[in-house]
C-alpha positions in Angstrom: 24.2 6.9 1.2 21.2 9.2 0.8 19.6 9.6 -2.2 20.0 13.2 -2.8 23.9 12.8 -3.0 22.9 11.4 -6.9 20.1 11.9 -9.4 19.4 10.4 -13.2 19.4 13.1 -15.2 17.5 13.5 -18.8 16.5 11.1 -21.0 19.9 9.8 -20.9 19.6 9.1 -17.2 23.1 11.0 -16.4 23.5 10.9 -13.0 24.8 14.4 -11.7 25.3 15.5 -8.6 23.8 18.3 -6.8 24.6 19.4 -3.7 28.3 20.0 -1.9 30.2 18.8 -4.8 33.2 21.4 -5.6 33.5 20.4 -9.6 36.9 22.0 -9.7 38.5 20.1 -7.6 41.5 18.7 -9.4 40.9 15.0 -7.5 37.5 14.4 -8.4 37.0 15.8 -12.1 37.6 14.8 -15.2 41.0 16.6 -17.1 41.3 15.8 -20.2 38.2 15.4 -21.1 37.2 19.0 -20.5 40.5 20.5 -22.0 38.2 21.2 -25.5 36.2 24.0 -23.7 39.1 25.9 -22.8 40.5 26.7 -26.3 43.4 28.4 -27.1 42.7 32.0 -28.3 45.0 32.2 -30.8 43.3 31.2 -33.7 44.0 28.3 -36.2 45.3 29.3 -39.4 42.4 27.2 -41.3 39.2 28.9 -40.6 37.3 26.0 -41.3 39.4 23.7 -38.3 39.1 27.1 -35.8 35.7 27.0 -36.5 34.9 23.3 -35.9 37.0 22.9 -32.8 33.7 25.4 -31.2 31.2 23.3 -33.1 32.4 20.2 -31.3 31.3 21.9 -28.0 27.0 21.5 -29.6 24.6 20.0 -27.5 23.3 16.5 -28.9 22.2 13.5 -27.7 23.2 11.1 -25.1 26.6 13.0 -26.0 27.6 10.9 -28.4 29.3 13.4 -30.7 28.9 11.3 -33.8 30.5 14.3 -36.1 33.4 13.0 -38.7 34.9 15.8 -40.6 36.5 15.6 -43.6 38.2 18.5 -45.2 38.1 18.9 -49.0 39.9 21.6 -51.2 41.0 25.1 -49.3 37.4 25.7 -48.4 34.7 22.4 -48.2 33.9 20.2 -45.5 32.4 17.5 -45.5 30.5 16.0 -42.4 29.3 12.4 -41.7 27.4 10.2 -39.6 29.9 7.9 -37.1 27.9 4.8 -37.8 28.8 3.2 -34.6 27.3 6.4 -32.6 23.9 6.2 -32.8 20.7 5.1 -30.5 18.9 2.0 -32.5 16.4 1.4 -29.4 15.6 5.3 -28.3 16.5 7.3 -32.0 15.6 4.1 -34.3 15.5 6.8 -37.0 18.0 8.9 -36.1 16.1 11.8 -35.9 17.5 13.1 -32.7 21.2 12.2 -34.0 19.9 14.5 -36.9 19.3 17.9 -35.0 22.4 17.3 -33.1 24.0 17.3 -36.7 22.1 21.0 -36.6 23.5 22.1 -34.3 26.9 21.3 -34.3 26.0 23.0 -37.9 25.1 25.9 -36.5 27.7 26.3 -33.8 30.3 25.6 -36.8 28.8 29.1 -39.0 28.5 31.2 -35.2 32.2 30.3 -35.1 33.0 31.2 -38.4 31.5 34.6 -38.5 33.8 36.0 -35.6 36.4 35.6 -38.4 34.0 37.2 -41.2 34.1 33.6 -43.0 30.0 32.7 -44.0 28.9 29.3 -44.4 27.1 27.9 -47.5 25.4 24.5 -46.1 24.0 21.8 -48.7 21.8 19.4 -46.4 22.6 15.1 -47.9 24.6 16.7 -51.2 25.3 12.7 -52.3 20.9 11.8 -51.5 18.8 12.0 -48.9 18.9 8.9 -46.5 16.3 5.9 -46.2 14.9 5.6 -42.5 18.4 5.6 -40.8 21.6 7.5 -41.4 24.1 6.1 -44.2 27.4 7.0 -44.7 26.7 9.5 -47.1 27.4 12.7 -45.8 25.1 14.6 -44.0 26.2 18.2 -45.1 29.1 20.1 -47.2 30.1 23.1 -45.5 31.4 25.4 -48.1 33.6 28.6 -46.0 33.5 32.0 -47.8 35.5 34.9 -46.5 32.3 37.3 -46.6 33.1 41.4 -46.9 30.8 43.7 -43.8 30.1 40.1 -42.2 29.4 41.0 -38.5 30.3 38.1 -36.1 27.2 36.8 -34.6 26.7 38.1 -31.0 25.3 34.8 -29.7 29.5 33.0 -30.5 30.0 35.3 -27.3 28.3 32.6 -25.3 29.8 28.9 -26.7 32.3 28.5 -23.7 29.6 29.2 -21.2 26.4 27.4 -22.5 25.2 24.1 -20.5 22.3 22.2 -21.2 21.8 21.9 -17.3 20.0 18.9 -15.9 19.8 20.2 -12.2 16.7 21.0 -10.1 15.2 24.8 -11.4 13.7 27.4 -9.1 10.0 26.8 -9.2 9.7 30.3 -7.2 11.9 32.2 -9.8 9.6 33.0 -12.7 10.9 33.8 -15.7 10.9 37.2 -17.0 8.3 37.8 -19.8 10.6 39.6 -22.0 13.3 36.7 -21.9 10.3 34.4 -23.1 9.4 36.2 -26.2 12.9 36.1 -27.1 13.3 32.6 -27.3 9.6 32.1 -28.6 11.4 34.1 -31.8 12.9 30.9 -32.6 10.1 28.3 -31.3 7.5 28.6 -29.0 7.5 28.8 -25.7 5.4 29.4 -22.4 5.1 29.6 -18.9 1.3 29.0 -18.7 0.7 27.0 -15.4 -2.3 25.0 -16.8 -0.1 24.3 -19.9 2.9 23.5 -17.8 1.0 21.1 -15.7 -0.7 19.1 -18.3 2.8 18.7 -20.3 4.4 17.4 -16.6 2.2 14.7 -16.5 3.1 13.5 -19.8 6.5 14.1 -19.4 6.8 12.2 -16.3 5.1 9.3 -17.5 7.6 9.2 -20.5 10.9 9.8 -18.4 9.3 6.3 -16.3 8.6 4.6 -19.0 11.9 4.4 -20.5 13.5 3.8 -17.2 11.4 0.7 -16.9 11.8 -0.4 -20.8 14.8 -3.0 -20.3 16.6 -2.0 -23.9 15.8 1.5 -23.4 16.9 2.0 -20.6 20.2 -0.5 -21.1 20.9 1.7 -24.2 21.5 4.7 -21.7 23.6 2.5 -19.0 25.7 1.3 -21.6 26.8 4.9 -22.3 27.4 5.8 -18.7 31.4 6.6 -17.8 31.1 6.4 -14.1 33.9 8.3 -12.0 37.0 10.8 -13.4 38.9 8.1 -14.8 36.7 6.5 -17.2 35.2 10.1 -18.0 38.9 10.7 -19.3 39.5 7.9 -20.7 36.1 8.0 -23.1 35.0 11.4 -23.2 31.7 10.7 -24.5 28.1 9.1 -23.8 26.7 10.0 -20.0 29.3 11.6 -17.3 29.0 10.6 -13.9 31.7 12.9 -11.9 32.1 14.5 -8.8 33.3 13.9 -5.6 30.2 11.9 -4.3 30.1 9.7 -7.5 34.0 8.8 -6.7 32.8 7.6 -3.1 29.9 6.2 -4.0 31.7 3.8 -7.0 34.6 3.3 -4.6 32.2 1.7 -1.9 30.0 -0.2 -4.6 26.8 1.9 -4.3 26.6 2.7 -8.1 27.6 0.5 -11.3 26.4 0.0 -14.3 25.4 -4.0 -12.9 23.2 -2.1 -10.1 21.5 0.7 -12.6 20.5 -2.2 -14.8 18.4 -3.9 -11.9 15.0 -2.4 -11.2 14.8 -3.7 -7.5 17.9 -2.3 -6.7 18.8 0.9 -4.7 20.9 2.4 -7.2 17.6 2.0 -10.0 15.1 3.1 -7.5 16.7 6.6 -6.1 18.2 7.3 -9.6 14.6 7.5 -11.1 13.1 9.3 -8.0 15.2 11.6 -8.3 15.0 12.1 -12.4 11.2 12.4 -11.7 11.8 15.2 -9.4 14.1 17.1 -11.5 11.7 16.4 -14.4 8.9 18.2 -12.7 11.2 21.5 -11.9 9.7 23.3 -15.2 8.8 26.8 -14.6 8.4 27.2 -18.3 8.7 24.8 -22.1 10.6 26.0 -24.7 9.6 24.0 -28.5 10.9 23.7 -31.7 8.1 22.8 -34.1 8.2 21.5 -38.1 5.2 21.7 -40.5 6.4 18.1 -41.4 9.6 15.5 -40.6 11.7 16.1 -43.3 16.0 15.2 -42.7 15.8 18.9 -43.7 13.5 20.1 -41.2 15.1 17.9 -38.8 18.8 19.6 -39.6 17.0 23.0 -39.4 15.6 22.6 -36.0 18.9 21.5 -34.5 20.1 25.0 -35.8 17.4 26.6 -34.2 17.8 25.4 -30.9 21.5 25.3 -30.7 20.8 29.6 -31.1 17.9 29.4 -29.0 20.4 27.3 -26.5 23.0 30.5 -26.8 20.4 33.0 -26.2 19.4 31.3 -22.9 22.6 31.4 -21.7 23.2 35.4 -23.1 19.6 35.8 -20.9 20.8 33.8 -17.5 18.3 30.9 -18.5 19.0 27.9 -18.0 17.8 25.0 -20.8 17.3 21.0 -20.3 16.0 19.0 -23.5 13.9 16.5 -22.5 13.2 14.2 -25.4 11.5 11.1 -24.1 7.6 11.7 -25.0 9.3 12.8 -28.3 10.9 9.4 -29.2 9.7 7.0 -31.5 9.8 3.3 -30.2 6.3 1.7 -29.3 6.4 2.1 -25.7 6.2 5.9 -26.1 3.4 6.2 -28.9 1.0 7.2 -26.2 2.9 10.0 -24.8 3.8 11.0 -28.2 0.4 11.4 -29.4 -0.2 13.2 -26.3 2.1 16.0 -26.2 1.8 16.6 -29.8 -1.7 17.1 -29.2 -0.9 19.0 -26.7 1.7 21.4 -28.0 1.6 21.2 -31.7 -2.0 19.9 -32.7 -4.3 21.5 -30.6 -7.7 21.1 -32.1 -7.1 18.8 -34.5 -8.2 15.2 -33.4 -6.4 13.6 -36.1 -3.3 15.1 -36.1 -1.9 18.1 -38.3 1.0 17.0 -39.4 3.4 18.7 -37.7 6.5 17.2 -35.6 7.8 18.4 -32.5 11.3 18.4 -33.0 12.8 19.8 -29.5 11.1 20.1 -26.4 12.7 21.5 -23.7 12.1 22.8 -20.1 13.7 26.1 -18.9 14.3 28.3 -15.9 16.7 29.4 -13.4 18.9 26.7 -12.0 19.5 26.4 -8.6 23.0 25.5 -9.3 25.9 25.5 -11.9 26.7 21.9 -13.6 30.7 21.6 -15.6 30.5 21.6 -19.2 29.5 18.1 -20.5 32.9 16.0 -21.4 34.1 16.4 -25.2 36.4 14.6 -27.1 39.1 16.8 -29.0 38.5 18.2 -32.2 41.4 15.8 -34.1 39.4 13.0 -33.0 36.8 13.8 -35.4 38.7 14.6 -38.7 38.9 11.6 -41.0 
């Protein structure tokens, strides 16, 4: 089997295929599990449920979709942390779990608007947490039917946005108008000496977590390899297509294999995330004067509009969190790209937190939406 028929993807190692794989093909693709991105467009009577069943769609990490959603009254929500979706070795203080609350936050108000319904959000309303989650909630959501509200162009764009993990076009650059739009909500560049300095970092981070043996189990554990199990548990890492089938039929790829760093499944998996990894034609980052659960909530909103208005602009968008993360094994590339992104002159460090980091371009192909369980799921 040759390597290119499979690569790790992202910090969560998602292996994704990328070449001859016909995604719609009813034998090799999950069902069910995508059924959430083709809503019905009839709306739901409660604005607040219409709204959430887009919100579920957000971008977070590893997929974990860690949203529970209690309703309260005719017009409150209330939104908490599943406690048993989180990422103790990579996120030990759920930061990263945080900005996915962001942006499923966001996505929630875009959704809202197209029915002229704003949305009042109080960030930890019962106290702010200690240095993990709780199960206090994480935000009320207060809907108010709100007179002249325009619906928010970007809500054009849910159904279609990917957070695409694929090989970009290196010879493609990006068009300098499309960059100072989405520097409007962080910063971003396509600056080849600053591009090649943050590679190296990157790079060294994505290996490092591959070869960090609770790191890198914490990702494998997620995996769902083939249709089936996709289906069956339509979260954590999606392995699909027609090569993954044959490949997990035959015995090539498990979770056993991934696991081992002498094996063939380990060795062309992180090859191949390396290569992808170093396909960045340009950065886009979300920085925060400090790393406050506020800031932290804030920054998921920002990127979740700064994920829409790449897809509205035909650019493609791939977080890449590992020099961000916060276990020891990173520190080093950590300090680095925060010096090189965030502090630049100041050797001991100003303060600020990166919150997003995230590489961007033009794909080289499409990827299917990223599995999603349905809405009810997450109502308490």
């Amino acid at each position: 089997m040759q390597r290119r028929h499979f690569i790790m993807g992202a910090s969560s190692l998602a292996v994704v295929t990328i070449s001859s794989v016909s995604y719609c093909a009813v034998a090799k693709t999950p069902q069910r599990a995508y059924l959430p991105w083709n809503p019905s467009p009839t709306p739901l009577a409660d604005v607040r449920l219409d709204a959430f069943r887009y919100a579920i769609l957000a971008p977070n990490p590893h997929n974990l979709q860690s949203w529970l959603i209690e309703l309260r009254g005719e017009d409150e929500a209330l939104i908490f942390c599943d406690m048993e979706k989180r990422l103790p070795v990579t996120d030990p203080f759920d930061r990263q779990i945080t900005i996915g609350f962001g942006a499923f936050i966001e996505l929630a108000a875009i959704a809202a608007s197209r029915r002229g319904f704003g949305v009042n959000v109080e960030s930890f309303p019962d106290g702010q947490p200690g240095e993990q989650l709780d199960k206090r909630p994480v935000a009320r959501l207060t809907f108010k039917k709100t007179e002249g509200l325009i619906a928010d162009p970007l809500a054009d764009h849910i159904l279609r946005r990917r957070s695409n993990k694929q090989l970009y076009d290196m010879e493609r650059a990006i068009d300098a108008a499309a960059l100072a739009k989405l520097a409007e909500l962080g910063q971003a560049t396509a600056d080849a000496a600053i591009l090649a300095k943050a590679k190296t970092i990157i790079l060294g981070a994505v290996e490092t977590e591959s070869r960090t043996p609770l790191a890198h189990k914490e990702s494998v554990d997620l995996m769902r390899i083939g249709k089936d199990a996709v289906d069956a548990s339509p979260d954590g890492i999606a392995l699909v297509g027609s090569k993954i089938e044959t490949a997990r039929a035959l015995g090539f790829i498990s979770a056993k294999s991934m696991l081992r760093p002498d094996s063939g499944a380990f060795k062309a998996g992180l090859e191949q995330t390396l290569e992808i990894h170093a396909s960045i034609p340009g950065l886009f980052w979300i920085t925060t004067p400090g790393d406050s659960r506020a800031e932290q909530l804030e920054a998921g909103r920002r990127y979740m509009r700064a994920n829409l208005l790449a897809t509205s602009l035909g650019i493609a968008m791939h977080p890449m969190s590992q020099s961000l993360q916060e276990y020891r094994e990173l520190e080093l590339a950590n300090r680095n790209i925060h010096f090189l992104l965030a502090d630049g002159e100041c050797e001991a460090g100003c303060g600020k937190r990166i919150q997003m980091l995230a590489r961007i371009g033009h794909a080289k192909s499409e990827i299917p939406p990223a599995p999603r369980w349905p809405m009810e799921k997450h109502l308490i």
